[in-house]
PDBQT receptor file of N, H, CA, C and O in Angstrom, charges set to zero:
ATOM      1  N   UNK A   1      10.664   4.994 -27.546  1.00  0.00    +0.000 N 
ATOM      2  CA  UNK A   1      10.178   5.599 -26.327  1.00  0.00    +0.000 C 
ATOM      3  C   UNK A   1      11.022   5.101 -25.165  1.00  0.00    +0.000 C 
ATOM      4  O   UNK A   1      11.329   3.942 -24.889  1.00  0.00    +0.000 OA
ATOM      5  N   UNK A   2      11.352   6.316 -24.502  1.00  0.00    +0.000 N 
ATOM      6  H   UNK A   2      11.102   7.258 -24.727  1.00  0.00    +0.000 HD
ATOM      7  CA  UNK A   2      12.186   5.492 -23.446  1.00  0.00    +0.000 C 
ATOM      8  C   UNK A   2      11.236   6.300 -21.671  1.00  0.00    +0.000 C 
ATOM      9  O   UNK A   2      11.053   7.485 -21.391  1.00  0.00    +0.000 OA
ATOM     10  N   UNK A   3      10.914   5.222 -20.987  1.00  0.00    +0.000 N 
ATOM     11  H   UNK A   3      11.062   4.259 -21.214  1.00  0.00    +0.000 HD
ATOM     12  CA  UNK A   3      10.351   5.655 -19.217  1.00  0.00    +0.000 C 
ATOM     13  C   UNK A   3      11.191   5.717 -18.615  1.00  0.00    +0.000 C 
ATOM     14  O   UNK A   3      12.144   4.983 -18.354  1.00  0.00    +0.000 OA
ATOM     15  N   UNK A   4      10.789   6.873 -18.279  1.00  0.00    +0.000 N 
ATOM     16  H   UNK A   4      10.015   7.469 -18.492  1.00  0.00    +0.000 HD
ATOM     17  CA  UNK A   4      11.516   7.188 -16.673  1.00  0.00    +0.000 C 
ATOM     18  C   UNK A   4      10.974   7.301 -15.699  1.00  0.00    +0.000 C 
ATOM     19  O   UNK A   4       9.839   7.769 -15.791  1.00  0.00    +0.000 OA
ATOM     20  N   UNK A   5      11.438   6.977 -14.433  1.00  0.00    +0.000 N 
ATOM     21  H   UNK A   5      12.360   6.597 -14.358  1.00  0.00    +0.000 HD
ATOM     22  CA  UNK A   5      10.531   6.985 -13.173  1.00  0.00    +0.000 C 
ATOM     23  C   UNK A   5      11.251   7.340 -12.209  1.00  0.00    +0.000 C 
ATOM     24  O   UNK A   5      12.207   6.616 -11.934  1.00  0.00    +0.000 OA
ATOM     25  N   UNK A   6      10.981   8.686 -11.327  1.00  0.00    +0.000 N 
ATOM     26  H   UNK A   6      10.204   9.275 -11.551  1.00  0.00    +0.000 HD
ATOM     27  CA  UNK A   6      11.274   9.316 -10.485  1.00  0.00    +0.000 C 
ATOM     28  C   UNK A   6      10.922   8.516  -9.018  1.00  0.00    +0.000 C 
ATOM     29  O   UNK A   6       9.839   8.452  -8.437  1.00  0.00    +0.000 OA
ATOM     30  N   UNK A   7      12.266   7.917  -8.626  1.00  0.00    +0.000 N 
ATOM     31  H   UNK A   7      13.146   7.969  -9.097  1.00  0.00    +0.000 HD
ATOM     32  CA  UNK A   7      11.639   7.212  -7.479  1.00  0.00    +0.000 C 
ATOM     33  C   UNK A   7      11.845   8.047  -6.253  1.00  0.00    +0.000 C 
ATOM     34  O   UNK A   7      11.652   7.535  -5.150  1.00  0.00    +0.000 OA
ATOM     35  N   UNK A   8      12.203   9.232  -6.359  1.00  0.00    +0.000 N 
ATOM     36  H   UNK A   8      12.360   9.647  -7.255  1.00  0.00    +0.000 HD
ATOM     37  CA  UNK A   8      11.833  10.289  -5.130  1.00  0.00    +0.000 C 
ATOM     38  C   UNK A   8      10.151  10.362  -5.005  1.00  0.00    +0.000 C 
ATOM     39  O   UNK A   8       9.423  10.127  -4.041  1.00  0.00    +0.000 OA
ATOM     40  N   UNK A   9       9.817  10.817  -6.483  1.00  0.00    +0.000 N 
ATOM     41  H   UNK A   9      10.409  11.008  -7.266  1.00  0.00    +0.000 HD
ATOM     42  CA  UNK A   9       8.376  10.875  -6.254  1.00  0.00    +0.000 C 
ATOM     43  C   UNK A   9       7.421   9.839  -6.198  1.00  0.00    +0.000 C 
ATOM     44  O   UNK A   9       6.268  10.197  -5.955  1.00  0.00    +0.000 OA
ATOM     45  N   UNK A  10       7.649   8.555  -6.377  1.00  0.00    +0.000 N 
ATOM     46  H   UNK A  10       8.585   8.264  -6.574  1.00  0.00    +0.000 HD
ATOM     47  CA  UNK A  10       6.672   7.532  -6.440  1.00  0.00    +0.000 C 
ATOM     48  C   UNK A  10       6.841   6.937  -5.107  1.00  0.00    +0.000 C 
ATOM     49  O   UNK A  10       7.871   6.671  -4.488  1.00  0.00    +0.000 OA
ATOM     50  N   UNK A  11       5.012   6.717  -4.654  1.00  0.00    +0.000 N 
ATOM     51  H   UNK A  11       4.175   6.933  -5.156  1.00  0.00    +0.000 HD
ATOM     52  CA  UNK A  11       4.731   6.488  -3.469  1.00  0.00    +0.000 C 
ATOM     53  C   UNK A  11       4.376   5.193  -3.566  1.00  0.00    +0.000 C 
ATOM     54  O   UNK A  11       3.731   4.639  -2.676  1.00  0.00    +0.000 OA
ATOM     55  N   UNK A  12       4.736   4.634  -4.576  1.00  0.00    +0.000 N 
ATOM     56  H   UNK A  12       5.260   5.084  -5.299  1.00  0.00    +0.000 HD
ATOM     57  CA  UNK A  12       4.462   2.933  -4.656  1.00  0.00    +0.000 C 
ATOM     58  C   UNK A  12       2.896   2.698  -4.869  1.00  0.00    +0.000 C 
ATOM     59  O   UNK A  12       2.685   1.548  -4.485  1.00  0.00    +0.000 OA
ATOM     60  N   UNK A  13       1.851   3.205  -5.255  1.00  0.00    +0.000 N 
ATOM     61  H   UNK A  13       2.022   4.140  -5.568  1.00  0.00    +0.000 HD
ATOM     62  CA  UNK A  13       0.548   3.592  -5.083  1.00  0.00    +0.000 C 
ATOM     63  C   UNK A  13       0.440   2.194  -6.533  1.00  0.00    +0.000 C 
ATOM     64  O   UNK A  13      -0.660   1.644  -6.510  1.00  0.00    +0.000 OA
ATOM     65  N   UNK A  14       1.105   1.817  -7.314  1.00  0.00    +0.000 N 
ATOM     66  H   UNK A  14       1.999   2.264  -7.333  1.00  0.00    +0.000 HD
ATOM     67  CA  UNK A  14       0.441   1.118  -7.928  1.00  0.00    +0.000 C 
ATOM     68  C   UNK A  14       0.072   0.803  -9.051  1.00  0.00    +0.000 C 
ATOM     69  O   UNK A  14       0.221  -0.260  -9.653  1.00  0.00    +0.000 OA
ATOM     70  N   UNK A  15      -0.572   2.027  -9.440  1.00  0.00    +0.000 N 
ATOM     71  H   UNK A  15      -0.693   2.891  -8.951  1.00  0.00    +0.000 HD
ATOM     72  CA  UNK A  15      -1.321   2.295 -10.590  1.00  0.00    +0.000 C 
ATOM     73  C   UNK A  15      -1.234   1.654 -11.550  1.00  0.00    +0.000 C 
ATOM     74  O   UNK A  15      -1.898   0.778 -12.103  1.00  0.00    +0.000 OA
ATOM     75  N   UNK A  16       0.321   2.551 -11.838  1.00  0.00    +0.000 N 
ATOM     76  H   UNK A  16       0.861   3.263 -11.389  1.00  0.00    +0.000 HD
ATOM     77  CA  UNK A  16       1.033   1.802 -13.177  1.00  0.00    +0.000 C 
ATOM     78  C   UNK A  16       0.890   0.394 -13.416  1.00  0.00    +0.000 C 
ATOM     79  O   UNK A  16       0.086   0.072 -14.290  1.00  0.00    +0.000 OA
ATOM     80  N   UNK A  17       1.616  -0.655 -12.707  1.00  0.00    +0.000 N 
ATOM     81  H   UNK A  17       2.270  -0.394 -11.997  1.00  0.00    +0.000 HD
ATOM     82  CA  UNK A  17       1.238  -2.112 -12.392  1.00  0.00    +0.000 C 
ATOM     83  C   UNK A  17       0.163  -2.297 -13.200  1.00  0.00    +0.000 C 
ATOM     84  O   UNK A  17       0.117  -2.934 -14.252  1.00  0.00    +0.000 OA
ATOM     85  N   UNK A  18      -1.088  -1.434 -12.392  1.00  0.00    +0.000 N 
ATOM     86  H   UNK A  18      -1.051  -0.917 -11.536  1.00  0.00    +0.000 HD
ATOM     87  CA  UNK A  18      -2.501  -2.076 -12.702  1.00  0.00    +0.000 C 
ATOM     88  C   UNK A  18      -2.662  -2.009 -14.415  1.00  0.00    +0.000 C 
ATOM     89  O   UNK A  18      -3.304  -2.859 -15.030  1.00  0.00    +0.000 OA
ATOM     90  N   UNK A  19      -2.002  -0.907 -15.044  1.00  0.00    +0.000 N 
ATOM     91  H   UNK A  19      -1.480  -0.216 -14.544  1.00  0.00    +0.000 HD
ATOM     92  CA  UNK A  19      -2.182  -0.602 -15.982  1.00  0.00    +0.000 C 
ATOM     93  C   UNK A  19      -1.195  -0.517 -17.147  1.00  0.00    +0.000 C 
ATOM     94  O   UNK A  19      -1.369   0.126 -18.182  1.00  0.00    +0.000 OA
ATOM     95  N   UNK A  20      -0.395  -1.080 -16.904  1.00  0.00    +0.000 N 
ATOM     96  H   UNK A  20      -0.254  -1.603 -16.064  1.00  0.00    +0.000 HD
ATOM     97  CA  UNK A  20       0.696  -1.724 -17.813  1.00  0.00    +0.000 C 
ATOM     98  C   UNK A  20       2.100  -2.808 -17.042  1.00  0.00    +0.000 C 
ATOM     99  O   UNK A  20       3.319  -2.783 -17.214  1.00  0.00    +0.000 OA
ATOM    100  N   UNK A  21       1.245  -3.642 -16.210  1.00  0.00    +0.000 N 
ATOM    101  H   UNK A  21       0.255  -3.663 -16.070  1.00  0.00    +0.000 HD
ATOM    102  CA  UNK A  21       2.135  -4.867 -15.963  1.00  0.00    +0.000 C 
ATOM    103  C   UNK A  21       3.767  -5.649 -16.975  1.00  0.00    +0.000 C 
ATOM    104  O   UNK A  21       4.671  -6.412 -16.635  1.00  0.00    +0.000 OA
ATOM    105  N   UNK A  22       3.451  -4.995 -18.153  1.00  0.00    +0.000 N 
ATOM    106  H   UNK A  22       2.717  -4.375 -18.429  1.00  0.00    +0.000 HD
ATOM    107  CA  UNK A  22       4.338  -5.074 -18.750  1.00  0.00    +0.000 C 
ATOM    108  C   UNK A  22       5.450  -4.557 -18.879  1.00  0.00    +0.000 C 
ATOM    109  O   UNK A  22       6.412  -5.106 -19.417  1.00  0.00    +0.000 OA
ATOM    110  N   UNK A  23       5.422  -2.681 -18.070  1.00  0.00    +0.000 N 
ATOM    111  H   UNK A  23       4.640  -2.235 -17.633  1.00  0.00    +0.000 HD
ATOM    112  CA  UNK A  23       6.992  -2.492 -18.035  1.00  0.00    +0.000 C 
ATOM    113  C   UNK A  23       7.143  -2.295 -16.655  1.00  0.00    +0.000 C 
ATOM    114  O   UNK A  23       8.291  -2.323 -16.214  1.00  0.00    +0.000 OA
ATOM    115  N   UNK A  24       5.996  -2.058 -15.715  1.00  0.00    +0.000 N 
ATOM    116  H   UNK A  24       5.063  -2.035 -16.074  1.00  0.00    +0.000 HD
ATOM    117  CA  UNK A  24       6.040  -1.325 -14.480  1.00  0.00    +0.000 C 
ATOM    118  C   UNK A  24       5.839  -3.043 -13.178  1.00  0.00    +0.000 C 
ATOM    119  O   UNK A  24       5.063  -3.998 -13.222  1.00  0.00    +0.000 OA
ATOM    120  N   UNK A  25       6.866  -2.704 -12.293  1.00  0.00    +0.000 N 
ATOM    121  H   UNK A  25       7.497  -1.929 -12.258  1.00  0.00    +0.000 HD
ATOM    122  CA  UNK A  25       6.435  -3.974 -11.274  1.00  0.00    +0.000 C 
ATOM    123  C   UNK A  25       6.410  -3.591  -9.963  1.00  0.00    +0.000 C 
ATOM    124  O   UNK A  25       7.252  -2.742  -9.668  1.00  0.00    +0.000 OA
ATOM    125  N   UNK A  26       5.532  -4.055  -8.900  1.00  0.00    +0.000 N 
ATOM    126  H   UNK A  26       4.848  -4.745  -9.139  1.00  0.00    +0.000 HD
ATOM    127  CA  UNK A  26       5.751  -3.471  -7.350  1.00  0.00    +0.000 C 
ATOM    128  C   UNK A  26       6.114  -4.722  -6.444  1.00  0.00    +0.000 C 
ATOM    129  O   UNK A  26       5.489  -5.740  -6.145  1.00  0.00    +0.000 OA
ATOM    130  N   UNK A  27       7.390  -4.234  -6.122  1.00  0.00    +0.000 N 
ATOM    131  H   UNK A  27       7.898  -3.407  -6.365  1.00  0.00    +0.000 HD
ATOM    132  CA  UNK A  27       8.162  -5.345  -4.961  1.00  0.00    +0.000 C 
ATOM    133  C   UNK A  27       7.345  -5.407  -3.596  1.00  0.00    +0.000 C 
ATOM    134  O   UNK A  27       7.131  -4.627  -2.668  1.00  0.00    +0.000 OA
ATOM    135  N   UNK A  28       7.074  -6.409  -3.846  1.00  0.00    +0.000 N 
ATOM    136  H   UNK A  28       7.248  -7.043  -4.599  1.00  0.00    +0.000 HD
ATOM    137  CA  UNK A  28       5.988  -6.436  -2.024  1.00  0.00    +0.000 C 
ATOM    138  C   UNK A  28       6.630  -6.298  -0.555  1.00  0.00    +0.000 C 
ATOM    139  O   UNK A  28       6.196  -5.958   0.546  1.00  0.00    +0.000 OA
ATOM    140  N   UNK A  29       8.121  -6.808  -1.163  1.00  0.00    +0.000 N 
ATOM    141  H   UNK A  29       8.473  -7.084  -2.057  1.00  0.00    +0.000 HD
ATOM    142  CA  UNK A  29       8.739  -6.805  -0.035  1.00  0.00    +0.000 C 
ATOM    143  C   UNK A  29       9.408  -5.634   0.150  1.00  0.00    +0.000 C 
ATOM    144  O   UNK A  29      10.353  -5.815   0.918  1.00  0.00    +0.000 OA
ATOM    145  N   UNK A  30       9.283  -4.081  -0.375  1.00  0.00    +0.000 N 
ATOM    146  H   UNK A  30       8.516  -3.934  -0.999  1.00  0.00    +0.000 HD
ATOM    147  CA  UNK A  30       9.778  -3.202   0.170  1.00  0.00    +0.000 C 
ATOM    148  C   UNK A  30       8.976  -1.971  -0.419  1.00  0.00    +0.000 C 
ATOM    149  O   UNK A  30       9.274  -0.794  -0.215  1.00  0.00    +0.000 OA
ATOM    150  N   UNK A  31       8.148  -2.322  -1.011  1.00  0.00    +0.000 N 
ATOM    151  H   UNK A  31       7.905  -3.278  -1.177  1.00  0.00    +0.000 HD
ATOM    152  CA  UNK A  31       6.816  -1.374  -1.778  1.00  0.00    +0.000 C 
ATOM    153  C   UNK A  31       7.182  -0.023  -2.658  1.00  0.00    +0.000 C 
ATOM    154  O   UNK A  31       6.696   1.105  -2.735  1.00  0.00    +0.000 OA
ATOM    155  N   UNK A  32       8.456  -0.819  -3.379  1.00  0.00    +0.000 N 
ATOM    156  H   UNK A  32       8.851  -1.736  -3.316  1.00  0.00    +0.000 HD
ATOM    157  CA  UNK A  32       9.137   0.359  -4.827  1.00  0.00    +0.000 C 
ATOM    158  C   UNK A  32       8.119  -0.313  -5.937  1.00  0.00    +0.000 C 
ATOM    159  O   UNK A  32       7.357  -1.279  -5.881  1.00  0.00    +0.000 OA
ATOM    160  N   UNK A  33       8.422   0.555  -6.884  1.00  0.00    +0.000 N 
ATOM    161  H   UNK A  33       9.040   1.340  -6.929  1.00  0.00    +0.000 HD
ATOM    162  CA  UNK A  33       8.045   0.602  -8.194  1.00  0.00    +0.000 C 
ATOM    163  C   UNK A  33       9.114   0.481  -9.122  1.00  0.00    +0.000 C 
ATOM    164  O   UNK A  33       9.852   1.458  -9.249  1.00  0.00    +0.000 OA
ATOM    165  N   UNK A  34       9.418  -0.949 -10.062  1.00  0.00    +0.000 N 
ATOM    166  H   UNK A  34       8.819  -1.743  -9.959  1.00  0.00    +0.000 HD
ATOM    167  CA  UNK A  34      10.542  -0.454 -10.739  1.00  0.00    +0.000 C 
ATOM    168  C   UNK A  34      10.076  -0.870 -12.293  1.00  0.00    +0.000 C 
ATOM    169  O   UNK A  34       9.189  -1.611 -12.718  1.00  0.00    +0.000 OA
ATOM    170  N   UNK A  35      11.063  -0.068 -12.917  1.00  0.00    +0.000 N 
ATOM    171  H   UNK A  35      11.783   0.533 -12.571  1.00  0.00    +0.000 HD
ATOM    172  CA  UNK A  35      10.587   0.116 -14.382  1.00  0.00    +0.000 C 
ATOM    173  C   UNK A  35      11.226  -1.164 -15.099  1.00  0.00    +0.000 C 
ATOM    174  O   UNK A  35      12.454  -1.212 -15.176  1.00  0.00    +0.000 OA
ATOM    175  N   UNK A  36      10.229  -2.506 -15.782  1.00  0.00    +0.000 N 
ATOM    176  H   UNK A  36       9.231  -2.467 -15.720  1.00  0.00    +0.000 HD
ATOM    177  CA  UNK A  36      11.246  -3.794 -16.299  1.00  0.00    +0.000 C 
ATOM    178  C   UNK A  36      11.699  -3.546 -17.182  1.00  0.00    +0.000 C 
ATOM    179  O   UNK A  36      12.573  -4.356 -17.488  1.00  0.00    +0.000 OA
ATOM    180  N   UNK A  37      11.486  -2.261 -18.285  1.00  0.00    +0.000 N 
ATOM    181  H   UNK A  37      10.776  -1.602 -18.036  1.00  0.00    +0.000 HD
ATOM    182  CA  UNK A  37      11.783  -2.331 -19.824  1.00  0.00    +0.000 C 
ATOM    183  C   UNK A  37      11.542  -0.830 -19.774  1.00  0.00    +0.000 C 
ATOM    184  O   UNK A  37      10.492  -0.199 -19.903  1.00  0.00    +0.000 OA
ATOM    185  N   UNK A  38      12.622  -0.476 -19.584  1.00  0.00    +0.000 N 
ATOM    186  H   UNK A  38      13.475  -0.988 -19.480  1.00  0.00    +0.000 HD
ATOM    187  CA  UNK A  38      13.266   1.143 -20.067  1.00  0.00    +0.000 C 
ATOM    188  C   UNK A  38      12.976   1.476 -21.475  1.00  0.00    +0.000 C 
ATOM    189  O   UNK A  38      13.273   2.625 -21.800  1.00  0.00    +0.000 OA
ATOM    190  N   UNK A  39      12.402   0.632 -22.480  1.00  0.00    +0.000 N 
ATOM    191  H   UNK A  39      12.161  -0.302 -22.216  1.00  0.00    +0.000 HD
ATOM    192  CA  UNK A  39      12.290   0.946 -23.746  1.00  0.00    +0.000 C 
ATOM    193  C   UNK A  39      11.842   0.337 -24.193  1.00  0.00    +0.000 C 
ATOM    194  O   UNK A  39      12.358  -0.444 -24.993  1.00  0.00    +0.000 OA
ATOM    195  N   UNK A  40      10.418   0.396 -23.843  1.00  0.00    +0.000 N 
ATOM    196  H   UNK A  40       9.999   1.030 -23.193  1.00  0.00    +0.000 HD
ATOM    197  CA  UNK A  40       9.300  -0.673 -24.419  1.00  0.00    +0.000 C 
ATOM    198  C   UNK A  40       9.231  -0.400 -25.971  1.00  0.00    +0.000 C 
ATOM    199  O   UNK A  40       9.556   0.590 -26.626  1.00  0.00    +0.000 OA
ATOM    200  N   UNK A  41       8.630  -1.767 -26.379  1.00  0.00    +0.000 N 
ATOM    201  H   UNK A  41       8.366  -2.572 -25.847  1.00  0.00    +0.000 HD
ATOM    202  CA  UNK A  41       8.130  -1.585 -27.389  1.00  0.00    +0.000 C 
ATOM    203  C   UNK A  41       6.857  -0.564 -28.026  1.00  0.00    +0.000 C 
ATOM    204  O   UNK A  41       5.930  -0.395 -27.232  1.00  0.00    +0.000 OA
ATOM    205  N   UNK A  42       6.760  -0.062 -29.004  1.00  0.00    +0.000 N 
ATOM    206  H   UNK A  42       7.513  -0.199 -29.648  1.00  0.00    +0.000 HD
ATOM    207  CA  UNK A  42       5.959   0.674 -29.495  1.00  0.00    +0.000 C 
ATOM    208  C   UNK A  42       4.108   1.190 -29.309  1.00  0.00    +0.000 C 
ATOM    209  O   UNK A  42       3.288   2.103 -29.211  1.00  0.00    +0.000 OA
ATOM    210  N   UNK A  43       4.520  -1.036 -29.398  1.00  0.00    +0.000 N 
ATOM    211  H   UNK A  43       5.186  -1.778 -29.477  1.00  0.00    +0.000 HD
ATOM    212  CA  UNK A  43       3.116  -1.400 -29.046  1.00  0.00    +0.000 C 
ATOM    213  C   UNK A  43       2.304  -1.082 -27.599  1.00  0.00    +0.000 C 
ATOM    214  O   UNK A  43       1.083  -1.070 -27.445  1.00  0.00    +0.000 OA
ATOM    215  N   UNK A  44       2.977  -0.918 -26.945  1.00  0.00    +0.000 N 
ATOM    216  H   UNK A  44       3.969  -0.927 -27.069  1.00  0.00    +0.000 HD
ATOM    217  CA  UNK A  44       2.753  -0.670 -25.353  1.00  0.00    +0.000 C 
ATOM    218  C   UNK A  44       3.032   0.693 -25.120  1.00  0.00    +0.000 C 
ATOM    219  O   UNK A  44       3.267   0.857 -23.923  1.00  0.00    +0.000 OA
ATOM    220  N   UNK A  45       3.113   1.880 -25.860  1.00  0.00    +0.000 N 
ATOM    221  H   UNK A  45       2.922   1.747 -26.833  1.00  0.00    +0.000 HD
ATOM    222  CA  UNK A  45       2.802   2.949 -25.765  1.00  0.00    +0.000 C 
ATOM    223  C   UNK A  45       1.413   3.525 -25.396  1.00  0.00    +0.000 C 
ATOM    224  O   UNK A  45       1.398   4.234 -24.391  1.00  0.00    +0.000 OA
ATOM    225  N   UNK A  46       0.409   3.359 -25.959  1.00  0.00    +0.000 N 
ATOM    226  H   UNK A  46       0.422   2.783 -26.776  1.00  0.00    +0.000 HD
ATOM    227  CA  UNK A  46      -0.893   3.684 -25.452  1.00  0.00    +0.000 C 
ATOM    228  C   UNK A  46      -0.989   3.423 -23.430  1.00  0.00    +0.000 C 
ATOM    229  O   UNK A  46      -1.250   4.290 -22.596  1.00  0.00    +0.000 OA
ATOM    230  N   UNK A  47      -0.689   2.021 -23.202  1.00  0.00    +0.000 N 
ATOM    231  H   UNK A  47      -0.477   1.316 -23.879  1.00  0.00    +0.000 HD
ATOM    232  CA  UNK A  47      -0.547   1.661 -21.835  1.00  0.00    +0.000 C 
ATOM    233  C   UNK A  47       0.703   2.457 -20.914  1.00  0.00    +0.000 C 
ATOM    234  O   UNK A  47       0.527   2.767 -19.736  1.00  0.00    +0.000 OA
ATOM    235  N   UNK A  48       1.699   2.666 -21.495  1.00  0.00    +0.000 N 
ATOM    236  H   UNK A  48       1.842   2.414 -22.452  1.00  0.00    +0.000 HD
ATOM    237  CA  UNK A  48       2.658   3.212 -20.783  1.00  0.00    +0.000 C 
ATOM    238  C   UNK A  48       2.155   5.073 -20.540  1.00  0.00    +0.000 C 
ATOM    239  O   UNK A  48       2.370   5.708 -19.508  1.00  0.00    +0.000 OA
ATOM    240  N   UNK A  49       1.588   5.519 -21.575  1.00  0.00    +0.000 N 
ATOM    241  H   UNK A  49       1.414   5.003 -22.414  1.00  0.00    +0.000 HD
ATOM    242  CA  UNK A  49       0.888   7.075 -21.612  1.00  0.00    +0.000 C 
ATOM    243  C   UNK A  49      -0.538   6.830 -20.653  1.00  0.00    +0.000 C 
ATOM    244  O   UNK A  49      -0.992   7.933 -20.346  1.00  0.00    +0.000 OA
ATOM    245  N   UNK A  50      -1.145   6.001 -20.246  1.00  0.00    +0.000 N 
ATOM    246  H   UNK A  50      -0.777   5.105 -20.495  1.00  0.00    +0.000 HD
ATOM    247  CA  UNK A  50      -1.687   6.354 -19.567  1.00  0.00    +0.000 C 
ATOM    248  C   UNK A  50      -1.672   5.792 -18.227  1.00  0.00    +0.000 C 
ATOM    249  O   UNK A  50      -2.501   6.131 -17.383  1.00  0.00    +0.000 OA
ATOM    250  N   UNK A  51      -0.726   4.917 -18.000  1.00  0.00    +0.000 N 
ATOM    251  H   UNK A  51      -0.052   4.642 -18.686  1.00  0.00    +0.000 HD
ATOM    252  CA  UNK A  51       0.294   4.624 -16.353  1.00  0.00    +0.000 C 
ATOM    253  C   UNK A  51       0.736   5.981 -16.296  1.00  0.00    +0.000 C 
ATOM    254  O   UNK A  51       0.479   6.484 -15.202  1.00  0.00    +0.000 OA
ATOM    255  N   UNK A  52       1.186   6.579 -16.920  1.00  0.00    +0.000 N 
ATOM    256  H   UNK A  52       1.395   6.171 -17.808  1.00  0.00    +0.000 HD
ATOM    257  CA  UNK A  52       2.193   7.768 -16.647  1.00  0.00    +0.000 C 
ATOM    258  C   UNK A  52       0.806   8.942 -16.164  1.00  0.00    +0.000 C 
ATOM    259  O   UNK A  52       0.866   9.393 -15.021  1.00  0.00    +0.000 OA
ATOM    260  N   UNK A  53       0.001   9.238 -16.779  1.00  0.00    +0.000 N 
ATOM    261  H   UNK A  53      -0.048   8.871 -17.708  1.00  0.00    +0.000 HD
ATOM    262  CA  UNK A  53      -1.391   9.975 -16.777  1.00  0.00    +0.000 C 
ATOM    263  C   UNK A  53      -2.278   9.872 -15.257  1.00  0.00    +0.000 C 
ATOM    264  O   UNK A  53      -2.763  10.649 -14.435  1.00  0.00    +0.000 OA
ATOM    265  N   UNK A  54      -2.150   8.472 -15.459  1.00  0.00    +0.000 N 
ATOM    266  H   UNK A  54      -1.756   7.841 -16.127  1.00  0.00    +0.000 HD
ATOM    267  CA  UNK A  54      -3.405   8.274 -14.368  1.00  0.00    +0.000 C 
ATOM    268  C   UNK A  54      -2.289   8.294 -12.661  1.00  0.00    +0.000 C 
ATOM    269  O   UNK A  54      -2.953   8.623 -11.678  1.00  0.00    +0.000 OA
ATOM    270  N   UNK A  55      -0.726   7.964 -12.366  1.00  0.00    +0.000 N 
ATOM    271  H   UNK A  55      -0.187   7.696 -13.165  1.00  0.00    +0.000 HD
ATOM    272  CA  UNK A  55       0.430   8.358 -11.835  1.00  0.00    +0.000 C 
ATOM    273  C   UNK A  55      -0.053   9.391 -10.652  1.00  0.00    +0.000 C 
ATOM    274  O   UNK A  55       0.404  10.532 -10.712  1.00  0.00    +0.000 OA
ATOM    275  N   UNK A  56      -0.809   9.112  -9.750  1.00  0.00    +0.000 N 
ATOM    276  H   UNK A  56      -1.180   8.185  -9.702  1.00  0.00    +0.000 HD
ATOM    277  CA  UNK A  56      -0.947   9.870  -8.995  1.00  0.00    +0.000 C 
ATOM    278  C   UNK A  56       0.141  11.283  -8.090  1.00  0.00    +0.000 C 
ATOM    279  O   UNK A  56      -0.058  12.347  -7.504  1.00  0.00    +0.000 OA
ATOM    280  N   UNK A  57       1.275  10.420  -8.474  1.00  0.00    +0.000 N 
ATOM    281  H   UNK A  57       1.437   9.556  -8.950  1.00  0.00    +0.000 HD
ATOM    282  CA  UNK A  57       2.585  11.796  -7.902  1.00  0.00    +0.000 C 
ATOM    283  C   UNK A  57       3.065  12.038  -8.805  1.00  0.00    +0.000 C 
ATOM    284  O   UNK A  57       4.055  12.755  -8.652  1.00  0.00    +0.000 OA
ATOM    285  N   UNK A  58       2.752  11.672 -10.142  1.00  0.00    +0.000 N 
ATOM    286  H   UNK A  58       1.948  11.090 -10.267  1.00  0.00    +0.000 HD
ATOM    287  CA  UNK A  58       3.236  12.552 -11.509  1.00  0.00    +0.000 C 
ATOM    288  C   UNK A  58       4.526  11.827 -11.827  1.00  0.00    +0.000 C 
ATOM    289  O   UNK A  58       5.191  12.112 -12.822  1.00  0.00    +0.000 OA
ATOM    290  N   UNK A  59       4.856  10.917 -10.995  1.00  0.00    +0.000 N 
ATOM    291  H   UNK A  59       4.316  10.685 -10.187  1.00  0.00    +0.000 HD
ATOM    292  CA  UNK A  59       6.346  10.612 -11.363  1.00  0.00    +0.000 C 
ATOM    293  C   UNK A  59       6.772   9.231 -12.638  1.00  0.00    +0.000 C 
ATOM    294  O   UNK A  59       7.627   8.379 -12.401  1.00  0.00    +0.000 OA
ATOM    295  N   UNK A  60       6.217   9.273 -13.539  1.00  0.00    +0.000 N 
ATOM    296  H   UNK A  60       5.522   9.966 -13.732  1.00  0.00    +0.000 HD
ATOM    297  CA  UNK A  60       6.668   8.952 -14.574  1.00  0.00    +0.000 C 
ATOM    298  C   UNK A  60       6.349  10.062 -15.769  1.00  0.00    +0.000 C 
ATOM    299  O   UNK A  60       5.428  10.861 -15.944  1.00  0.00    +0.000 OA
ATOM    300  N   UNK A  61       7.877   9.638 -16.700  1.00  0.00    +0.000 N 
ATOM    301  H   UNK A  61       8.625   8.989 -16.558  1.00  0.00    +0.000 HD
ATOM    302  CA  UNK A  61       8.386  10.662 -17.627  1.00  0.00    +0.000 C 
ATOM    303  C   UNK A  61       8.173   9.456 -19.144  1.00  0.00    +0.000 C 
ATOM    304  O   UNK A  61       8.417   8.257 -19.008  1.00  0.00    +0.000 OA
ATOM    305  N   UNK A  62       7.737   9.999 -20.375  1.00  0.00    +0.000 N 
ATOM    306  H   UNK A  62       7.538  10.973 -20.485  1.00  0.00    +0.000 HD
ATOM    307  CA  UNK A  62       7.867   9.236 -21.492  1.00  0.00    +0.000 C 
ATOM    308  C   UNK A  62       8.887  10.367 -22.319  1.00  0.00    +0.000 C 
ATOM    309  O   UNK A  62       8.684  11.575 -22.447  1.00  0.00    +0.000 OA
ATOM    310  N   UNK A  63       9.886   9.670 -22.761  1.00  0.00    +0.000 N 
ATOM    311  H   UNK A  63      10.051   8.689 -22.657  1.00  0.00    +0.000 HD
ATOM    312  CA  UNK A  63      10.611  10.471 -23.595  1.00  0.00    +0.000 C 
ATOM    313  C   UNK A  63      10.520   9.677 -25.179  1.00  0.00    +0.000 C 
ATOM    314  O   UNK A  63      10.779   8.476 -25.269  1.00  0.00    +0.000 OA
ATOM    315  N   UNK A  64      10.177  10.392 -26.226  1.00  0.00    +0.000 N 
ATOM    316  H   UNK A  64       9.967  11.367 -26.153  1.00  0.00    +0.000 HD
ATOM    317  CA  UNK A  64      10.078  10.002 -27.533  1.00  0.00    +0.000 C 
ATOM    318  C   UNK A  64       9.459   9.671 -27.976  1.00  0.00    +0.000 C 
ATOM    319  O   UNK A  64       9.625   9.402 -29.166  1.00  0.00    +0.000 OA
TER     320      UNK A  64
C-alpha cells in the first residue's frame, strides 16, 4: 500500500494524526500534515483506510 496526500487539499484539520499517528504527523510550527511512511506496513492498513475516510477535504489517496 502506498499514501498519498494532497497537500493542496489538506487543511491541516488533523484527523489523520488522531487516527493513525503512525504514518500521518502535524508540524505545530507551520500546521502541514506530512506523510512519515509512504508505505506502511500492512498491518496499519485498517488505520490508514479510515484516516483517509474520516479526511475531511478528501485529501488522502491509498494506492494498493
Amino acid at each position: 500500500m502506498r499514501v498519498i496526500l494532497d497537500e493542496q487539499r489538506c487543511d491541516a484539520h488533523g484527523v489523520c494524526v488522531d487516527e493513525c499517528p503512525e504514518v500521518f504527523a502535524l508540524d505545530d510550527d507551520d500546521d502541514v500534515v506530512r506523510v512519515l511512511i509512504e508505505e506502511p506496513d500492512e498491518s496499519l492498513r485498517e488505520k490508514v483506510e479510515r484516516a483517509a475516510l474520516i479526511c475531511p477535504k478528501a485529501a488522502i489517496t491509498i494506492e494498493g
